[in-house]
Backbone as CSV, one residue per row, in Angstrom:
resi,resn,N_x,N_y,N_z,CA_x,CA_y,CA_z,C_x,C_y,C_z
1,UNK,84.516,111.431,103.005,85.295,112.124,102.001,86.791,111.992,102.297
2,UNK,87.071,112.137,103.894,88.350,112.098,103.914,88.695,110.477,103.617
3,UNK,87.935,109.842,104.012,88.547,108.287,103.584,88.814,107.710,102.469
4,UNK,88.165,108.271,101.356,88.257,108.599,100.321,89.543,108.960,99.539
5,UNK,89.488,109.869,99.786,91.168,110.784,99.094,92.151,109.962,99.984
6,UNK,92.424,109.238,100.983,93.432,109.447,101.840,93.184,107.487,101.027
7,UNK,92.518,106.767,101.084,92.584,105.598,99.778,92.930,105.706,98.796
8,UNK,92.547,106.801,98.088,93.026,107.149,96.875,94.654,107.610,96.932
9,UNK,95.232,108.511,97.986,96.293,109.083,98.142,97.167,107.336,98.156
10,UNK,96.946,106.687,99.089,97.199,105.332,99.207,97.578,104.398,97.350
11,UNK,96.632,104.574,96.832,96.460,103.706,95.584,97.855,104.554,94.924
12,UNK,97.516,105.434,94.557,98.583,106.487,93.992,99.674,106.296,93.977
13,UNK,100.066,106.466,95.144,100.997,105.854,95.761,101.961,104.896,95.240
14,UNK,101.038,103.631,95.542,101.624,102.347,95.059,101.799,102.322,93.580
15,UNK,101.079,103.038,92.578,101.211,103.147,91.386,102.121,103.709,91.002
16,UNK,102.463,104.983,91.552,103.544,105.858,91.424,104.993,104.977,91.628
17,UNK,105.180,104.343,92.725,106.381,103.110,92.757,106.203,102.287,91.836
18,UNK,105.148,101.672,91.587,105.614,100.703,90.312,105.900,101.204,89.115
19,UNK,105.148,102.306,88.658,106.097,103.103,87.617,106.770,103.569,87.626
20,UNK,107.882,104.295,89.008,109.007,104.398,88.594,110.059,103.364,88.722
21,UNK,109.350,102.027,88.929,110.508,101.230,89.323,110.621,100.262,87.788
22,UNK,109.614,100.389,87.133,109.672,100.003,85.976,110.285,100.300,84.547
23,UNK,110.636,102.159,84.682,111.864,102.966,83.972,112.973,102.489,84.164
24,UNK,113.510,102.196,82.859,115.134,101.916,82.505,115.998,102.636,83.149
25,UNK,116.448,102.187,83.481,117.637,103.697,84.034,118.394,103.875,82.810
26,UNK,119.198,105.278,82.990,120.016,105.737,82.081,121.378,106.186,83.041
27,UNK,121.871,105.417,83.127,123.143,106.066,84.298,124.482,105.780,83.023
28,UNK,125.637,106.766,83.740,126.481,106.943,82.820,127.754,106.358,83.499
29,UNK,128.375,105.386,83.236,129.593,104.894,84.128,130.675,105.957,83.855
30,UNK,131.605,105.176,84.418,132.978,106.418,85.156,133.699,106.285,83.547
31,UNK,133.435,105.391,82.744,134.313,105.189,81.267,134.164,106.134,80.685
32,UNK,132.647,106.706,80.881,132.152,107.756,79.720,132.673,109.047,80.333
33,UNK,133.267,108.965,81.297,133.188,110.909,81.953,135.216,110.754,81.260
34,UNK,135.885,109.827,81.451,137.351,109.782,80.800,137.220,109.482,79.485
35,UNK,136.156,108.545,78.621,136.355,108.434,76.958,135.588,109.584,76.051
36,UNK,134.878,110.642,77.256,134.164,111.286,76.099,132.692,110.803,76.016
37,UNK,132.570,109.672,75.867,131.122,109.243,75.892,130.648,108.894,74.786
38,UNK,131.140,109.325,73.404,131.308,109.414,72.115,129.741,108.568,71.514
39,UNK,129.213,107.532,71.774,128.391,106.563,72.029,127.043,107.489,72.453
40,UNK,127.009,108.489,73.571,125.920,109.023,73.924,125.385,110.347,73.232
41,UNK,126.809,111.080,72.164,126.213,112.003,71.303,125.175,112.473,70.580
42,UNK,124.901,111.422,69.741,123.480,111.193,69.010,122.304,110.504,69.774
43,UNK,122.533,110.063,71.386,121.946,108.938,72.085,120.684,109.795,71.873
44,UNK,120.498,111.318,72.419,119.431,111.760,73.132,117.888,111.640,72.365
45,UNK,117.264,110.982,72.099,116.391,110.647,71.543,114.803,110.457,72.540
46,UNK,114.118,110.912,71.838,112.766,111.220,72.602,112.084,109.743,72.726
47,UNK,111.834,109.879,73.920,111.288,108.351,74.562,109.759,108.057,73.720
48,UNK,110.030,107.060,73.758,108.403,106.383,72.453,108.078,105.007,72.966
49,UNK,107.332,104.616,72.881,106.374,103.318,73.511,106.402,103.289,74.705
50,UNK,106.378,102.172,75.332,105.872,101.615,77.026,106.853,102.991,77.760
51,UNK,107.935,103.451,77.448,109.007,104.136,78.412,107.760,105.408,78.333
52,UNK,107.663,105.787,77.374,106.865,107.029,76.794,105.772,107.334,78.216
53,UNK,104.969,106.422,78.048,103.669,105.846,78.721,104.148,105.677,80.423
54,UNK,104.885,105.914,80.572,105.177,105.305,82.228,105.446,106.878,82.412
55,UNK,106.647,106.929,81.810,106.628,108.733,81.589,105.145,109.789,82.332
56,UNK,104.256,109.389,81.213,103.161,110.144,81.480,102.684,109.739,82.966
57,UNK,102.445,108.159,83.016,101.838,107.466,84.335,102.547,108.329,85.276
58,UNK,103.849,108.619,85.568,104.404,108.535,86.287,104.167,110.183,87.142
59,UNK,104.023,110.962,85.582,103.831,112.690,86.009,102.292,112.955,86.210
60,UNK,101.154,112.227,85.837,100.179,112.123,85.904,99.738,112.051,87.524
61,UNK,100.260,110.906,87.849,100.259,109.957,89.472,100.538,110.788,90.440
62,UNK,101.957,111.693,90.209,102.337,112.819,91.076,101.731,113.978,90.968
63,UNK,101.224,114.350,90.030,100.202,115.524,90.362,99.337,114.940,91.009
64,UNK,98.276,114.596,90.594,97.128,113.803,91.210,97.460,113.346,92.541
65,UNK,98.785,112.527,93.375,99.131,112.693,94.654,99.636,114.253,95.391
66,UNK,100.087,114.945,94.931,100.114,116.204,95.692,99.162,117.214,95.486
67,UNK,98.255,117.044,94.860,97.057,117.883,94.639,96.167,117.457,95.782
68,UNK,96.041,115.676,96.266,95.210,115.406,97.100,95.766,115.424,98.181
69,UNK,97.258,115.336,98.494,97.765,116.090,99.898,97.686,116.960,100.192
70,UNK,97.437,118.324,99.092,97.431,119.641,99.118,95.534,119.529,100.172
71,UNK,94.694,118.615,99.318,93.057,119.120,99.755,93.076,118.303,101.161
72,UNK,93.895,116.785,101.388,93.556,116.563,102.731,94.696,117.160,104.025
73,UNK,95.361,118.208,103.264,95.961,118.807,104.777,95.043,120.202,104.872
74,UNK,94.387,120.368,103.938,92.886,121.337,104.167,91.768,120.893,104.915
75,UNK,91.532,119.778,104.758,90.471,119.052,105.594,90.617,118.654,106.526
76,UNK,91.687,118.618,107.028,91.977,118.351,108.462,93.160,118.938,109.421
């Protein structure tokens, strides 16, 4: 059982890095904090397709990894 979760904790893992390494970044350069930003006003818009989906992967992956760190620092 413990070999189990602690593979699984493993898989997770690696999934969890590739989906967050696969999110766009959204970083804001030093132009926008002196022009206002004017460009990012209307930006904020709710994420839809593949971004959407990694989104979920991504909050999905981390529960599911600290839920099973939570049961194998119980088991041992």
């Amino acid at each position: 059982m413990y070999e189990i979760l602690l593979t699984t904790m493993l898989v997770l893992s690696i999934i969890t890095i590739i989906a967050i390494a696969l999110q766009p970044t959204k970083t804001q350069n030093a132009s926008n904090a002196f022009m206002g930003g004017s460009d990012e006003l209307f930006g904020q818009q709710k994420a839809r397709g593949f971004e959407a989906f990694l989104i979920k992967v991504t909050i999905v992956c981390l529960i599911l990894f600290f839920g099973i760190a939570f049961v194998l620092s119980k088991l041992s």
